[in-house]
C-alpha positions, 0 to 999 in steps of 0.5 A: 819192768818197764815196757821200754827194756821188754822192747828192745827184744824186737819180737816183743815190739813187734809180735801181734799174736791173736792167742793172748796166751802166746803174747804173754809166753814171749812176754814172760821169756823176754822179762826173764832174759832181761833180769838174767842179763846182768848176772851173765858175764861175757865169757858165759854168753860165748859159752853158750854162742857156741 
């Protein structure tokens, strides 16, 4: 996955944690949040928004 699409989570792009153990945790969500992304139709994510 590239560092480009891990970026677009602002959290990912601006998190600074000093445990290196934390930053790879949000890392980890945000790498798993983009390969789901496609496979979510619209209709699922205003399931889950509400």
């Amino acid at each position: 996955m590239r560092i480009n699409r891990l970026q677009r989570h602002r959290v990912v792009a601006t998190r600074y944690d000093r445990p290196a153990v934390r930053y790879e945790a949000t890392v980890l969500v945000a790498a798993i949040n983009e390969s789901l992304w496609p496979a979510l139709s619209q209709q699922a994510l205003d399931l889950v928004a509400a």
